[in-house]
C-alpha positions, -999 to 999 in steps of 0.1 A, spaced: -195 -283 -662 -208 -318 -649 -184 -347 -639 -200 -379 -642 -177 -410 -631 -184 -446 -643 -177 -468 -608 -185 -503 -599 -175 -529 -570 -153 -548 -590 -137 -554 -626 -159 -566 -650 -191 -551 -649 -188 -534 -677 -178 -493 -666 -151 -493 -700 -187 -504 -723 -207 -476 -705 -183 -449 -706 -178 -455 -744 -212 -454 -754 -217 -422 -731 -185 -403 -751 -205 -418 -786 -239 -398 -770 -225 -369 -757 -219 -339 -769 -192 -311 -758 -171 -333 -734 -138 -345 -723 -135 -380 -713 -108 -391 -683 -96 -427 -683 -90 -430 -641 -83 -467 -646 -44 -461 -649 -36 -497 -634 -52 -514 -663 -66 -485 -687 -88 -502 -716 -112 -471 -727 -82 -465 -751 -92 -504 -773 -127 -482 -777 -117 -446 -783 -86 -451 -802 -69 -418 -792 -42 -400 -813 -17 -386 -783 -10 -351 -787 12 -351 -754 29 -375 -736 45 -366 -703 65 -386 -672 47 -393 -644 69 -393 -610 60 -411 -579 85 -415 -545 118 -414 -551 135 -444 -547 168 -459 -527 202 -455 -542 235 -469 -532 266 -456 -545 289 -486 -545 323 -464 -540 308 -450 -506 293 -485 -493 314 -500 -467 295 -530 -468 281 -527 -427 248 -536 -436 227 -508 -411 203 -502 -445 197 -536 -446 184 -542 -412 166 -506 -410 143 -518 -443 110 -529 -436 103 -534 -472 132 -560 -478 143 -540 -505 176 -541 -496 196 -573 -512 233 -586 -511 248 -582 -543 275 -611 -548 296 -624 -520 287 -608 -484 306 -576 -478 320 -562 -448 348 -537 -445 374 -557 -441 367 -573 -481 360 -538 -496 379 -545 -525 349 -570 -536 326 -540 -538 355 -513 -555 360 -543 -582 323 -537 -598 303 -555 -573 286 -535 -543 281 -547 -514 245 -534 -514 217 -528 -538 182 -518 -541 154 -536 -554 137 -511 -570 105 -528 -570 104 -533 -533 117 -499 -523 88 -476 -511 108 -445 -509 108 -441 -473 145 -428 -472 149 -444 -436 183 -462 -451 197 -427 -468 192 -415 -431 209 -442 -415 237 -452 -437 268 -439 -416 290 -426 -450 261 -415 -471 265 -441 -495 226 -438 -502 208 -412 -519 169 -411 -530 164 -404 -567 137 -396 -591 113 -423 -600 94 -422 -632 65 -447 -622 41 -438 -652 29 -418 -683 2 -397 -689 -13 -382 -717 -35 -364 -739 -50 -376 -767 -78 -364 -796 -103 -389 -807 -134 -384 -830 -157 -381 -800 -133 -356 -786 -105 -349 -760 -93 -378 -735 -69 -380 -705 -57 -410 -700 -26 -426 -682 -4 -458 -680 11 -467 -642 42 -488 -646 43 -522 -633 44 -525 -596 45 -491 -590 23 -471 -568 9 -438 -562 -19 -447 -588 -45 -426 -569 -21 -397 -572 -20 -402 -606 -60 -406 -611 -59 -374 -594 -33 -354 -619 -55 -367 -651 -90 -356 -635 -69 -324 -628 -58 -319 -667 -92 -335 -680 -113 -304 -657 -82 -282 -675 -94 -287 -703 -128 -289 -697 -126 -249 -686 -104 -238 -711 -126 -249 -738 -160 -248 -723 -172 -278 -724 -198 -293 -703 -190 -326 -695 -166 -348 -681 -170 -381 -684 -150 -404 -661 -143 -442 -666 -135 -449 -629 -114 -479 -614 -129 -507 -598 -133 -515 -560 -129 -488 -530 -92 -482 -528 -73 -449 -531 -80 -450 -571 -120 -450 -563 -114 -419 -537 -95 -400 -562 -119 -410 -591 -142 -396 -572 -136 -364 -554 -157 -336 -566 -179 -359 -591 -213 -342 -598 -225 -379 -599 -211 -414 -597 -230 -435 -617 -225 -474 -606 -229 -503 -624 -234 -537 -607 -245 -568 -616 -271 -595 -603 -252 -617 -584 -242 -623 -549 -209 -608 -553 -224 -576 -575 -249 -571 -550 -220 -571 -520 -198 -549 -540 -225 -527 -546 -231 -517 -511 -195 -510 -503 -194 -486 -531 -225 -466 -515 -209 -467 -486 -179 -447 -499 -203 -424 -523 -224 -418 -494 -190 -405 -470 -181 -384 -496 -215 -368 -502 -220 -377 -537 -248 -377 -555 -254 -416 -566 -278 -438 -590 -273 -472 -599 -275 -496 -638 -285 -532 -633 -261 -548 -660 -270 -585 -673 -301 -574 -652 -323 -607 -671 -298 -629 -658 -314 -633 -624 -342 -619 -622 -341 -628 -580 -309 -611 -572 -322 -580 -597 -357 -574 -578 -332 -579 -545 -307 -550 -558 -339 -527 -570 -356 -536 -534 -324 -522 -517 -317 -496 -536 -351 -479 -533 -352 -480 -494 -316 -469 -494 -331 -436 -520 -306 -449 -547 -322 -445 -586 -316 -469 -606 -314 -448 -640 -316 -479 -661 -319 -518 -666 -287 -534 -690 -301 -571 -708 -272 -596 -717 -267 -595 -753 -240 -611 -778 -235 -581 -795 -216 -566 -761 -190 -586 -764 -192 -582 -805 -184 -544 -803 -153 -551 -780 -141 -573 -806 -146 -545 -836 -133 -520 -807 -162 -496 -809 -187 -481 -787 -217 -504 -785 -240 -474 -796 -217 -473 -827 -217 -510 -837 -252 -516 -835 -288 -507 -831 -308 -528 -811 -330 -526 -776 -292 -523 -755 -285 -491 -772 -321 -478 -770 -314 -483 -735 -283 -469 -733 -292 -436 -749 -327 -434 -725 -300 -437 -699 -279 -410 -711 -312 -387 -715 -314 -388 -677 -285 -376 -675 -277 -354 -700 
């Protein structure tokens, strides 16, 4: 089995475009969807879910308004600000405010990390930390075969846990029904999401851009590939654009022993085969997806 994750420096590039055509091309796969804060390989794909399942994060702050006394100790312990006044100001001499439906305390959920520092220091145990469903994940058939894929709720975090638990079902799966790929649309950037997209990758496959910010982001994402010890190689999307900043990214590459497996021209019918939601190799024939299947040859 080969993992093979899409990553790039920022949003944009065109990872989701790539990763589609590669499911179109390849043959016995799985394909994993690690962009759970903004997962689009879906609009391409269109996977039928055959499972759906909760996705739990921290546990979150809760205050039982019969127990609150109204002193206020969670409030000053909370870094996060996540603990509000709810009505009039409390204190236990107007308890009866809080008894009547209105507690002196409440959580703001989206603020609360889950640090349970107030449930320790509340003096009558008023607090308590409680399941949080932050997410779903799920998996899905499609005509080019199985997909993992994931949806993190808004504000919520824990997404590289969660990139981690779909690459875990997607590999599942990949073993239990021997296939020999898994392709990975990765997320964008270097944060935790990156990390977990790509632990254990056989290859991360970067896509960049010929532009001053591409050619920035570009290097940061080595960096991270190269701490990891990942095998790397680099596509030049929109590569005709500038053909300056594209001989700059092809000069540093090679005496930085980076392939670049393949060279991406700007083309209308990109943006076309978004709009029909297809994989570009599907919706048209053309030098792009002659390109695009050399690329996937090299791989493959």
């Amino acid at each position: 089995m080969k993992q093979i994750v899409i990553i790039s420096g920022k949003g944009g590039t065109g990872k989701t475009i790539l990763t589609g055509s590669f499911a179109a091309l390849a043959q016995n796969k799985v394909m994993v969807d690690c962009d759970v804060d903004a997962a689009d390989l879906h609009l391409l794909l269109h996977p039928e879910i055959v499972e759906e399942h909760d996705f739990y994060s921290l546990p979150k702050a809760h205050i039982d308004e019969e127990k609150c006394t109204g002193c206020g100790e969670c409030e000053k312990a909370c870094h996060y600000e996540a603990v509000l006044i709810s009505a009039a100001m409390c204190s236990k001499l107007n308890k009866s405010n809080g008894k009547n439906g209105e507690p002196c305390r409440e959580i703001n959920k989206i603020a609360c990390e889950g640090c349970g520092i107030c449930a320790r220091i509340c003096p009558t145990g008023a607090i308590c930390m409680i399941e949080n469903i932050a997410g779903k994940w799920f998996i899905s058939e499609t005509k080019y075969g199985p997909m993992v894929h994931a949806r993190l709720g808004i504000a919520e975090e824990n997404s590289g846990k969660l990139v981690s638990l779909v690459r875990q079902q997607a590999r599942k799966i990949a073993e239990e029904r021997s296939l020999d790929y898994v392709i990975i649309d990765g997320s964008p950037g270097i944060g935790c999401p990156v990390i977990a997209s790509l632990t254990g990758a056989d290859l991360a496959l970067i896509i960049t851009e010929p532009t001053l910010s591409g050619i920035h982001d570009l290097k940061r994402v080595i960096d991270l590939t190269r701490h990891f010890n990942i095998n790397t190689a680099c596509i030049i999307n929109k590569h005709d654009l500038n053909k300056e900043n594209t001989d700059n990214i092809k000069i540093w590459c090679r005496q930085n022993g980076i392939p670049i497996k393949g060279l991406i021209a700007f083309d209308q019918s990109v943006p076309e085969s978004i709009i029909a939601g297809k994989p570009l190799v599907e919706y048209t024939d053309n030098m792009i997806t002659e390109e695009l299947r050399k690329i996937w040859a090299t791989l493959s």
